[in-house]
C-alpha positions as CSV (number, residue, x, y, z in Angstrom):
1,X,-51.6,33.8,10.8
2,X,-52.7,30.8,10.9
3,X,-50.4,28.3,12.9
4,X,-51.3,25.3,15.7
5,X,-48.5,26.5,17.9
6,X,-49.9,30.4,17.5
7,X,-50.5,30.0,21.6
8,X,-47.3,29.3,22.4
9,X,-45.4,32.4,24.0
10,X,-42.3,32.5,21.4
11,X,-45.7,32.4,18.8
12,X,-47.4,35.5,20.5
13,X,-44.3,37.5,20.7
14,X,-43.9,36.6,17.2
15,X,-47.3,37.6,16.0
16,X,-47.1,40.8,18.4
17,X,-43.7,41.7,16.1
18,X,-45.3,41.4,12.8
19,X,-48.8,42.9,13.8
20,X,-46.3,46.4,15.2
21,X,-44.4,45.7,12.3
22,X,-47.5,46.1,9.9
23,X,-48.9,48.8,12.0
24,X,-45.4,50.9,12.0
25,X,-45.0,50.5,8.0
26,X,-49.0,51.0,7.2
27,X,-49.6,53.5,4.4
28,X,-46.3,52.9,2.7
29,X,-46.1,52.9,-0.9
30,X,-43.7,53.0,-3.5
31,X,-42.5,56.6,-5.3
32,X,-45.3,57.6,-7.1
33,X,-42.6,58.8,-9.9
34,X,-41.1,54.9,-9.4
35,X,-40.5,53.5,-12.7
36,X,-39.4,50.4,-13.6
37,X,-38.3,47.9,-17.1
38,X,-41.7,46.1,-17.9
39,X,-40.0,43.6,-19.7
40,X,-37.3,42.4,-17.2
41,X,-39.5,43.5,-14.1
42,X,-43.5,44.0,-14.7
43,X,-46.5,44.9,-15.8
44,X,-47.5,48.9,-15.1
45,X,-50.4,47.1,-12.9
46,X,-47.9,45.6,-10.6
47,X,-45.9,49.1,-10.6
48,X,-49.3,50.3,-9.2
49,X,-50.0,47.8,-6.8
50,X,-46.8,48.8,-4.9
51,X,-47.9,52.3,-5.6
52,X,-50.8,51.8,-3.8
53,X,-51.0,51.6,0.1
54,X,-52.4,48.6,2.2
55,X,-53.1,46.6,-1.2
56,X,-52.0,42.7,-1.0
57,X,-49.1,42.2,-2.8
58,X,-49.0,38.2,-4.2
59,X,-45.9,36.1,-3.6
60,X,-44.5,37.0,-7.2
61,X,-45.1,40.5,-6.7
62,X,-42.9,40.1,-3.8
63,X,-40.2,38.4,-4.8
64,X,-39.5,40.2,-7.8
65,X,-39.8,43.4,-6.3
66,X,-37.1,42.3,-2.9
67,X,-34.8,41.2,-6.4
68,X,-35.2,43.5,-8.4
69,X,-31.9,46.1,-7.8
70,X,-32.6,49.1,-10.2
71,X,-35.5,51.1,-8.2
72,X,-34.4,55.0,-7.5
73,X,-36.2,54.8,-4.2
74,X,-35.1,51.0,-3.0
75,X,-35.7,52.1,0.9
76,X,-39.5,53.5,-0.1
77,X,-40.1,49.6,-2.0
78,X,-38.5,47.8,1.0
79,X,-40.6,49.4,3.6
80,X,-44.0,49.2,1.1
81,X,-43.3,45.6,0.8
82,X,-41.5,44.5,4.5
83,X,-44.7,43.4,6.2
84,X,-45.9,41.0,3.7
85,X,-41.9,40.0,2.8
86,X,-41.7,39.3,7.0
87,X,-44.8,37.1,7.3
88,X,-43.8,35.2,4.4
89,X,-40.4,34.5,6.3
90,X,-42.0,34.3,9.4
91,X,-44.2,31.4,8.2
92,X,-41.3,29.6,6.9
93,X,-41.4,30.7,2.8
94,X,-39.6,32.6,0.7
95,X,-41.8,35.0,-1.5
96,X,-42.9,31.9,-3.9
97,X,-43.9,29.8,-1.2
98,X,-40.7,27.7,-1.5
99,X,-38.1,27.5,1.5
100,X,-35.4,27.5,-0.9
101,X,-35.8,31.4,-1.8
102,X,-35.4,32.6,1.3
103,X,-31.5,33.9,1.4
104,X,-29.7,32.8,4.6
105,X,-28.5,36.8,5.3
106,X,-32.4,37.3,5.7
107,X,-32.5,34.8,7.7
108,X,-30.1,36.4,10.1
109,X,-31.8,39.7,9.6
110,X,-35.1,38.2,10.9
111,X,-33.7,36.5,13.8
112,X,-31.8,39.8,14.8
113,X,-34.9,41.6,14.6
114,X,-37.1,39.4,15.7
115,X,-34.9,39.2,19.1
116,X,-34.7,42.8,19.0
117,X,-38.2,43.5,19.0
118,X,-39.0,40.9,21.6
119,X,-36.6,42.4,23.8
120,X,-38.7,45.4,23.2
121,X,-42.1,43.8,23.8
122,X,-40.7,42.5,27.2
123,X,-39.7,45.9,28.4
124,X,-43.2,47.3,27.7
């Protein structure tokens, strides 16, 4: 990440967080029997891309795949796409980019977790 205040102790913590929150959910992927609607959701290649472990996923790929409500293994697409999703927030942008599409109940999810997993990183 690449922020001027990245020294700052809140910053580190922060950056510990994500970096154990990447680490925990490496390797995930999508059901490889996943399926989705190309026309209301995507192309085959983006199916594959969340398919595939450890593969960037771009900010569109992200977004629509957080909005989209009709996946038979939601938890397995949530975890594949959770480290990239929480940077995103963590940087201050939704999945476009745009402050605007980030909802204000993940807001409150990333606080409690972030507080949660600081809490832990203190203990250790």
């Amino acid at each position: 990440m690449t922020n001027p205040d990245a020294t700052t102790p809140v910053r580190l913590r922060l950056n510990a967080a994500l970096d154990g929150l990447a680490t925990t959910f490496r390797g995930m992927t999508a059901d490889p029997d996943e399926i989705n609607c190309t026309c209301h959701w995507g192309s085959a290649q983006d199916l594959a891309r969340l398919k595939t472990p450890d593969v960037a996923l771009d900010p569109d790929l992200l977004r629509r795949s957080y909005e989209a409500t009709d996946w038979d293994d939601h938890a397995a697409v949530l975890r594949r796409i959770l480290p990239s999703l929480a940077s995103a927030l963590v940087d201050g942008h939704g999945p476009l980019g745009r402050p605007t599409l980030v909802r204000p109940h993940l807001l409150s999810l990333r606080a409690a977790a972030t507080t949660r997993l600081g809490r832990d990183l203190e203990r250790a």
